[in-house]
C-alpha positions in Angstrom: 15.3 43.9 -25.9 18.0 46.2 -25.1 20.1 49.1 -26.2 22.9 47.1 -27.6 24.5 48.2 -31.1 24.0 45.0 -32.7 21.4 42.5 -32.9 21.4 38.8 -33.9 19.1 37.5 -36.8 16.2 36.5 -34.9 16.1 40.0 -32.8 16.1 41.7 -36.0 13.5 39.5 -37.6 11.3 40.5 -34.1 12.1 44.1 -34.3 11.2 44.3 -38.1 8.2 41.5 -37.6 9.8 39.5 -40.4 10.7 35.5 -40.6 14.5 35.1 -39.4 14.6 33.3 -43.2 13.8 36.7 -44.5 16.3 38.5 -42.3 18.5 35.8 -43.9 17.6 36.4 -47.0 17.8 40.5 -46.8 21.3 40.1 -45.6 22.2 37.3 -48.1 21.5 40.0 -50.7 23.1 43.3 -49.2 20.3 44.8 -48.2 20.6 44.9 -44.6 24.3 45.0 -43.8 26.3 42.7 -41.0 29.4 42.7 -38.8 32.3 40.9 -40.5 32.2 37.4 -39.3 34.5 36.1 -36.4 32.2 33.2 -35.7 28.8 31.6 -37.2 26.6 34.6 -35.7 25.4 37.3 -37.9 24.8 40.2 -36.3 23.4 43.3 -37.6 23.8 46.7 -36.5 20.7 48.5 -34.9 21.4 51.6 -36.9 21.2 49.6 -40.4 17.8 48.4 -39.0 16.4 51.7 -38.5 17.4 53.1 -41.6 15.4 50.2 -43.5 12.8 51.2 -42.0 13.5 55.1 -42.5 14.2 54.5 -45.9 10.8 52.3 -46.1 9.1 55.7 -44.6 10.4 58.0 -47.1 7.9 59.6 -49.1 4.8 58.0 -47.4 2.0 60.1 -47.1 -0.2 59.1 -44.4 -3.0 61.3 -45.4 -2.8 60.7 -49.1 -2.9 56.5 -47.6 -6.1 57.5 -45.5 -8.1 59.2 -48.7 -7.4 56.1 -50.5 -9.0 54.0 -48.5 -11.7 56.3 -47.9 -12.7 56.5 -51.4 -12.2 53.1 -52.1 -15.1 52.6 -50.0 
C-alpha cells in the first residue's frame, strides 16, 4: 500500500488486521472517523488509523505483559 492520506474500508481493515465488517462497524459508531461522503466510498484518513492504534498503545507495558506471562507459568 502506499503513502496516500486516505484509505478505503478494506485497506484499513488490512492495515489494522480487522474484518472490513468491523471497519464498518468502528466507523458506523464514531470511532474511526471518515471523509464526508461525495459518493458510496468511505474513506478513512491514515492519520485517524494510527492514532487508534496510538491510543490502543497508551499505557501498555510491555515488561509488566512479559512478567505476567511468565508467572502465569
Amino acid at each position: 500500500m502506499n503513502d496516500r492520506l486516505v484509505v478505503s474500508v478494506p485497506e484499513a481493515a488490512e492495515l489494522l488486521g480487522l474484518s472490513d465488517d468491523l471497519v464498518y462497524r468502528l466507523l458506523d459508531e464514531g470511532r474511526l472517523p471518515e471523509l464526508p461522503r461525495v459518493s458510496r466510498r468511505r474513506l478513512i484518513p491514515r492519520r485517524a488509523i494510527e492514532q487508534l492504534v496510538d491510543t490502543a498503545m497508551q499505557g501498555f507495558d510491555p515488561e509488566a505483559a512479559l512478567a505476567s506471562l511468565r508467572s502465569a507459568s
